[in-house]
ROLOBA-387313 format. One record per residue (C-alpha): residue in three letters; y, x, z. Coordinates in steps of 0.02 Angstrom, whole numbers, padded with zeros to 5 digits, always signed. Each point is the difference from the previous one (the first is absolute). Layout:
% residues N
alaYXZ
...
//
This chain:
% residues 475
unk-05163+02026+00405
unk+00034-00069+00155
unk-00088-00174+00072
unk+00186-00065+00022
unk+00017-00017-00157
unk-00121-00065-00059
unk+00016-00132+00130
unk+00166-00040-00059
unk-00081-00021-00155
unk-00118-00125+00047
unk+00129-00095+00095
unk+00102-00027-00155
unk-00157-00082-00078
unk-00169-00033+00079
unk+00109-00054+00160
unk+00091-00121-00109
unk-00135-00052-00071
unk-00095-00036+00153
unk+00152-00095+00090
unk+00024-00105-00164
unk-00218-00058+00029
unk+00065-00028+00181
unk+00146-00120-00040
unk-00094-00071-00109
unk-00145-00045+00090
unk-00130-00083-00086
unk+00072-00034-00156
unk-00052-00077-00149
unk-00049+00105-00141
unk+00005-00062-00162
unk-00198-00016-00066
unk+00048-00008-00199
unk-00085+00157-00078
unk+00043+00054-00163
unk-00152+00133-00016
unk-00125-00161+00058
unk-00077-00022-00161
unk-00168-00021-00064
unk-00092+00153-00110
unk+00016-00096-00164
unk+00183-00034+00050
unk+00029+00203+00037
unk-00068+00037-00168
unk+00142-00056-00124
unk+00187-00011+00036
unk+00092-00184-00023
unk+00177-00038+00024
unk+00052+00048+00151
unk-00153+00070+00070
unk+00009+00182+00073
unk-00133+00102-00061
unk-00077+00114+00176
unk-00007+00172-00103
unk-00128+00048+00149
unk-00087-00139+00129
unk+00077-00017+00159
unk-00170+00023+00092
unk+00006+00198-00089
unk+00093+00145+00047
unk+00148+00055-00129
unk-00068+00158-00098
unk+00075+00095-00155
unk-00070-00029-00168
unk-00137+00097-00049
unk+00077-00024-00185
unk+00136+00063+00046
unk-00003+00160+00066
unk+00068+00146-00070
unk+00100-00124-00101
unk+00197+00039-00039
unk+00105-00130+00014
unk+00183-00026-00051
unk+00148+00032+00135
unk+00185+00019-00043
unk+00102+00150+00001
unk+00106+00017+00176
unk+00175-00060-00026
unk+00137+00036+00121
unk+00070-00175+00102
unk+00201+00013+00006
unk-00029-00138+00142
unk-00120-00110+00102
unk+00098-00172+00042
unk-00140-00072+00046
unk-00150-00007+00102
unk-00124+00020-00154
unk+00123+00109-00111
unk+00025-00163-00113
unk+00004-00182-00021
unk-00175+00013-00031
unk-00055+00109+00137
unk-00043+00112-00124
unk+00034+00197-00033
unk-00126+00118-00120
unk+00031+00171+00065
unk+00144+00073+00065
unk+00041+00165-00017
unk+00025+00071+00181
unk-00073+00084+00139
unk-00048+00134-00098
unk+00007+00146+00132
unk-00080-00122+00121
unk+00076+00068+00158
unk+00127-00079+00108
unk+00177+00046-00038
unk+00095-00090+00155
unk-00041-00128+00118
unk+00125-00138+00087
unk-00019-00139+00149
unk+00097-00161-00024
unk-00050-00094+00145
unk-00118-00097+00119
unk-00168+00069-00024
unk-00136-00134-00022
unk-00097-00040+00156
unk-00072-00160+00071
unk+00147-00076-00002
unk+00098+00054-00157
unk-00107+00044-00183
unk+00083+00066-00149
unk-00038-00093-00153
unk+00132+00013-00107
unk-00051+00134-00156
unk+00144+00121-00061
unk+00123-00062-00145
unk+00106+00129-00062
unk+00137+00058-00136
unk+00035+00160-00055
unk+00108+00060+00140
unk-00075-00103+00151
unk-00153-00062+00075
unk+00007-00152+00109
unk-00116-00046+00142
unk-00020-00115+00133
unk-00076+00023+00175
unk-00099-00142+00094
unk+00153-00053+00081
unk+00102-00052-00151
unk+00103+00141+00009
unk+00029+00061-00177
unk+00045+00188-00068
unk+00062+00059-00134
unk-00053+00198-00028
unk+00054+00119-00126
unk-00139+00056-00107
unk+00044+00186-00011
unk+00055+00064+00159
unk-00091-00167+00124
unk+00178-00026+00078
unk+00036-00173+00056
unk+00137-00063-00082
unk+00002-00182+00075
unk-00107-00114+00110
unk+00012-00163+00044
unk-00071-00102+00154
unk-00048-00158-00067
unk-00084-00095+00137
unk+00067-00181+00074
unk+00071-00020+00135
unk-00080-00102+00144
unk+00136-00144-00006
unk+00045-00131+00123
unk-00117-00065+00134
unk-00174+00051+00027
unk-00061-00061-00158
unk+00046+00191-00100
unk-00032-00003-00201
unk-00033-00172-00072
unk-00068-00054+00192
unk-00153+00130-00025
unk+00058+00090+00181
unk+00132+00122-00062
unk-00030+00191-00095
unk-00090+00077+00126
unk-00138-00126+00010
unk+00001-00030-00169
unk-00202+00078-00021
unk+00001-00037-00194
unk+00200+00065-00002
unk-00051+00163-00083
unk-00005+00100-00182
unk+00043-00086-00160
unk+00050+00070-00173
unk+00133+00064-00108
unk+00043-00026-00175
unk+00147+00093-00107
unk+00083-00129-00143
unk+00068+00072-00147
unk+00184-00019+00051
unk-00033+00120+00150
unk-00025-00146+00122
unk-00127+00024+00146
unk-00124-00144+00047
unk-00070+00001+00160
unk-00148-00107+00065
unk-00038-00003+00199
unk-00129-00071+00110
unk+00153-00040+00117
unk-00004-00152-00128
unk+00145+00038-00129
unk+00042+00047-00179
unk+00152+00119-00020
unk+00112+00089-00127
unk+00086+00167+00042
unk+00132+00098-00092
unk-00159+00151-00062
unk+00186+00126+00012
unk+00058-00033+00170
unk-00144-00134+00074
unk+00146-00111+00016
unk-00097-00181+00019
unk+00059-00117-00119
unk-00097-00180+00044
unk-00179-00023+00128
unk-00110-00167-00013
unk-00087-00045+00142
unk-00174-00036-00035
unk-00134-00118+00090
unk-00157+00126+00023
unk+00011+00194+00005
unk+00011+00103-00164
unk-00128+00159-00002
unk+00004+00013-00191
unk+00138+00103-00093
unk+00078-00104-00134
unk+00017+00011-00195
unk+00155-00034-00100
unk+00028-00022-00176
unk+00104-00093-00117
unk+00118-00041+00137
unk-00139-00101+00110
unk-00074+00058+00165
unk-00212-00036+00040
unk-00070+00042+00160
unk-00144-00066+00098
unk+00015-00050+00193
unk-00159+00009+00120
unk-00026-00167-00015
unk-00055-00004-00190
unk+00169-00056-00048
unk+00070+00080-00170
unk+00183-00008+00014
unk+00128+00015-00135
unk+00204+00061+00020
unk+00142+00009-00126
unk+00017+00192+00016
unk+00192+00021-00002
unk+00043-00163+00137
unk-00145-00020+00099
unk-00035-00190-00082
unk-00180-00062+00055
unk-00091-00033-00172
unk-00164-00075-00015
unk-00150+00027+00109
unk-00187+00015-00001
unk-00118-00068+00138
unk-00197+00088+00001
unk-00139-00053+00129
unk+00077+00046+00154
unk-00138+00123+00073
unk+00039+00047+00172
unk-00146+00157+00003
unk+00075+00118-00088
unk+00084+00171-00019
unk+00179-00026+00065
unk+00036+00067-00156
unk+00043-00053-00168
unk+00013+00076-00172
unk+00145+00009-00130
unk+00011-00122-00146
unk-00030+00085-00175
unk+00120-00095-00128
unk-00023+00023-00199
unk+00113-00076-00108
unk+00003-00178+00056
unk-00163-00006+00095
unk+00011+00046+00200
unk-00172+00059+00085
unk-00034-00013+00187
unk-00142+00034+00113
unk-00007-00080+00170
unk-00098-00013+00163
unk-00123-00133-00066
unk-00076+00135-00150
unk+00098-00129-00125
unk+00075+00088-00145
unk+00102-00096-00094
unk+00117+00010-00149
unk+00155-00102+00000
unk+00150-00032-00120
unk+00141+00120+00078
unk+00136-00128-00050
unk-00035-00171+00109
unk-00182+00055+00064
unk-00112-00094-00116
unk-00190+00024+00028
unk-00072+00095-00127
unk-00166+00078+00074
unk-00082+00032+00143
unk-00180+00098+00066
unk-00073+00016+00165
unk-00045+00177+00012
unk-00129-00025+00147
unk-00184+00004+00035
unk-00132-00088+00087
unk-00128+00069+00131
unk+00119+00101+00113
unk-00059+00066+00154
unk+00130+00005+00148
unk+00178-00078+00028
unk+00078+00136-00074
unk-00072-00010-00164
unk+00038-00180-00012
unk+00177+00060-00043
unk+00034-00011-00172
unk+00192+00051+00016
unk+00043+00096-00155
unk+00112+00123+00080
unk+00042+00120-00142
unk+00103-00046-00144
unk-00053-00081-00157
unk-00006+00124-00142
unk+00066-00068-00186
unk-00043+00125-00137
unk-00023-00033-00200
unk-00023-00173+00041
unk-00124-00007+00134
unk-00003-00024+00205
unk-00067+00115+00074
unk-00028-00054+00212
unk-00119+00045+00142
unk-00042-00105+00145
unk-00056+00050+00169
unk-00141-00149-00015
unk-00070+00125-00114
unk+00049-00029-00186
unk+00076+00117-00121
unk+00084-00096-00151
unk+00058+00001-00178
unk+00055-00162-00063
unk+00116-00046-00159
unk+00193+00004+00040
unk+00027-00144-00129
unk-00164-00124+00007
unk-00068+00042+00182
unk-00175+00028-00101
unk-00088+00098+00106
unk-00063+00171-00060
unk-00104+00080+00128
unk-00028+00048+00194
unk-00070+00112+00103
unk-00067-00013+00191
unk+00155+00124+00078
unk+00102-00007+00177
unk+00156+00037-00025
unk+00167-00030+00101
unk+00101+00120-00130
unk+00061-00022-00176
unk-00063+00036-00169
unk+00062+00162-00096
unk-00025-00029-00212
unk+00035+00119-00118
unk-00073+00048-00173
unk-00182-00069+00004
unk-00052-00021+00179
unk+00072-00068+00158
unk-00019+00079+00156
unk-00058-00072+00163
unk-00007+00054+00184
unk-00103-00114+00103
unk-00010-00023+00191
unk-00139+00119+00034
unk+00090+00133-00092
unk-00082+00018-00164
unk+00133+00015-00133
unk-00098-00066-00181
unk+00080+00004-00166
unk-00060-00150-00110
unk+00017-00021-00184
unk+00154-00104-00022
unk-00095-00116-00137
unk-00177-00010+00055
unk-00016+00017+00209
unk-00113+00161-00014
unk+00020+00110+00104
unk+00017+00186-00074
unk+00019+00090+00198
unk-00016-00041+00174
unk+00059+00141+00123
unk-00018-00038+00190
unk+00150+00067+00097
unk-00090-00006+00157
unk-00177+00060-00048
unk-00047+00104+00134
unk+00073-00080+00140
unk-00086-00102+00144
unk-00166+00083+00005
unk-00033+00009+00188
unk-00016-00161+00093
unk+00180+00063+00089
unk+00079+00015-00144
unk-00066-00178-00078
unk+00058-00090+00142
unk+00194+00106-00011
unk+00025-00048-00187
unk-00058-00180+00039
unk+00153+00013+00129
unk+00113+00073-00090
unk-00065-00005-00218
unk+00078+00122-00100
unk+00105-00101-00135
unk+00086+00068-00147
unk+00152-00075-00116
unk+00021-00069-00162
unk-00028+00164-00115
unk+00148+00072-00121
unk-00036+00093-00181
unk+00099+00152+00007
unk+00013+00146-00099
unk-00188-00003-00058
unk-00052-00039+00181
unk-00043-00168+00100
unk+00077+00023+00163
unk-00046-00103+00165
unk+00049-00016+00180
unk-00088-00023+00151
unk+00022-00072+00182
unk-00050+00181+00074
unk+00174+00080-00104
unk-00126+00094-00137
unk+00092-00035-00197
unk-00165+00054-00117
unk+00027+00022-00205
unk-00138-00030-00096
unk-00049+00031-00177
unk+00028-00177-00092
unk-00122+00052-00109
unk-00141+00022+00120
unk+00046-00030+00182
unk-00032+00202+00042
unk+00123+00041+00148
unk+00141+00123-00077
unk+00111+00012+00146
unk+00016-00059+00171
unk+00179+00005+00107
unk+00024-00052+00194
unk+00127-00143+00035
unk+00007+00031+00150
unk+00027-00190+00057
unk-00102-00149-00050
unk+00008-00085-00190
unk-00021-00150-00078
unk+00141-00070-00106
unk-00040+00053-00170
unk+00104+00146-00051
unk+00158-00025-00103
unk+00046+00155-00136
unk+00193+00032-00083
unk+00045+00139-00086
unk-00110+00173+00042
unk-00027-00080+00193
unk-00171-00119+00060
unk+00080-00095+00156
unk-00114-00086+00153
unk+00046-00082+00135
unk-00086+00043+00156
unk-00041-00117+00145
unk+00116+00104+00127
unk+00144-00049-00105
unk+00024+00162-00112
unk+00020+00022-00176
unk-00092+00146-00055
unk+00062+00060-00191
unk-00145+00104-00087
unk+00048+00109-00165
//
């Protein structure tokens, strides 16, 4: 694959990553430490202690116990729609029943590709008869799922407005650096909800893209929104949750986290179950609020102590907390792996894993892809780990080679559970299925373009989104 790619890749992430450390400058890190406790302390579980399944000073490994074992998984079941980023409230869908050929049927561009400017964010949503994307220039599309025709697309950016000042005095559009990606979110009345990093929250017409009402926003919006019962949550770069009455637009309640300027310019969906809302943000704070007025309920700082450069000081939680049979499931790119209990916050247990993707649960296990590219599938109830499989075993043996991946990593998405495989992306355009079972490769297909929003799946077709601004539909 070529370097281009992958350097379009790394701008999208370790670039953004980088210039976040840079505006930041020296900035204070928070010094509480969960995982800071003494031996007797590590040994039996209180209320509200996390219980480290493995020390953080030792490499995750999978269970000697535990292999060979079979564990549980749910039969595939075909989804008649994906409204939102996750598949659900809860960020949560078993196994879909899709991609079963595993070869591309057709393959669409919608818009600006990413580049250093302009990064796609935004996942897929998608009904039965359309898909809808959005490029990094807030341009949205909405495609039909069987043939990849365009049937509308709307330009969504602000204008530069009077005087020199541009978009809420930040210097107009065009020098709007954080004015890019964003999110989309389908409500059950067919509504579209759009967030932007060009700072606004907006409802279109999901028929004809018609735009119904747009609130202007104070910081940039990289995060795609979730909607249900009528009530919008999305998170803006600057650790603010913010809440909108779904049909008018009405601000509701907000949230403020530690503001953390080093971080991923980034930020995950909420997960929402019944009347409990769950959010991740920049400062490795997970907390559990009321989804009504935005009560307190919980909160955990999934982040660890003795990191070794300014990049691993981030403890941005970019991928999107995961709510299944009453637990949390969220990753951290400070290097914690979490299950904690939906209703008391009692911890359950951790383990030491980089991520900047989401969770996948389903039957017994939850699956993990961390940042090095190992994707590990965990026993949903305990923390062990059954299998690790390293997607990029093999790679940067010479010295040359090192010093190319260190440049340019190869990253790879959130995984989906389809049709008896788990399928995952990467940043050099190469979709691998592996056996869920036991992380043996089954098939391999070429993207073609760089990958990293998690795939999306309605009826028989697996969707991705590719960093040039293409949706690619796999059967």
């Amino acid at each position: 694959m070529s370097r281009s790619m992958n350097s379009k890749r790394s701008v999208a992430l370790i670039a953004l990553m980088s210039a976040a450390v840079t505006v930041s400058g020296c900035s204070t890190v928070s010094k509480l430490n969960p995982f800071d406790k003494s031996e007797k302390d590590k040994a039996t579980a209180t209320q509200g202690q996390r219980i480290s399944v493995i020390a953080f000073d030792q490499k995750v490994e999978a269970a000697e116990v535990l292999k060979g074992t079979e564990f549980y998984l749910p039969e595939p079941a075909v989804q008649a729609e994906w409204r939102l980023p996750g598949g659900s409230a809860e960020q949560s869908v078993e196994h879909v029943d899709a991609g079963k050929a595993f070869e591309i049927a057709w393959r669409k561009g919608f818009g600006q590709k990413g580049n250093r400017k302009f990064h796609i964010t935004a996942p897929p949503v998608a009904t039965a008869d359309r898909i809808f994307v959005m490029d990094g220039e807030s341009t949205v599309s909405a495609i039909d799922t069987k043939t990849g025709s365009v049937d509308w697309r709307k330009d969504l950016r602000p204008s530069a407005g009077p005087g020199k000042g541009g978009v809420f005095g930040f210097g107009g559009v065009k020098n709007d650096r954080l004015g890019f990606g964003g999110g989309l979110a389908l409500s059950p009345d067919n509504k579209l909800i759009v967030s932007s990093g060009f700072r606004f929250v907006a409802q279109l017409d999901a028929a004809s893209g018609a735009e119904a009402w747009r609130q202007a926003t104070s910081t940039p919006i990289h995060a795609a929104p979730t909607v249900v019962d009528g009530r919008i949550f999305v998170v803006s770069t600057d650790n603010e949750l913010l809440t909108y009455n779904a049909a008018t637009g009405a601000p509701g309640w907000t949230y403020q986290a530690l503001i953390e300027p080093a971080r991923i310019l980034s930020a995950p969906s909420v997960a929402v179950s019944g009347d409990t809302a769950v959010a991740g943000f920049a400062s490795g704070e997970l907390v559990a609020l009321r989804a009504a007025n935005g009560n307190d309920l919980w909160s955990e700082a999934l982040s660890r102590a003795s990191r070794t450069n300014a990049l691993s000081e981030i403890r941005d939680i970019p991928g999107r907390p995961v709510i299944y049979k009453g637990d949390v499931f969220a990753v951290s790119h400070s290097g914690v792996f979490s299950a904690t209990d939906l209703r008391t916050g009692q911890a359950r247990w951790t383990l030491p894993i980089t991520g900047i993707t989401s969770p996948w649960a389903a039957g017994d296990v939850v699956f993990v892809v961390d940042k090095s590219g190992q994707v590990i599938c965990v026993a949903r109830e305990s923390g062990s780990v059954y299998w690790i499989r390293d997607l990029n075993e093999g790679l940067g043996q010479t010295k040359r080679q090192k010093k190319k991946l260190a440049k340019h990593p190869r990253l790879w998405s959130t995984p989906i559970l389809a049709s008896g495989r788990l399928i995952t992306v990467s940043s050099d355009g190469e979709a691998v299925a592996l056996n869920p079972k036991t992380g043996v490769t089954e098939k391999t297909l070429k993207i073609g373009a760089s990958v990293l929003l998690a795939p999306i799946a309605v009826g028989e077709m697996i969707y991705l989104v590719t960093d040039d601004a293409q949706v690619v539909a796999i059967r």
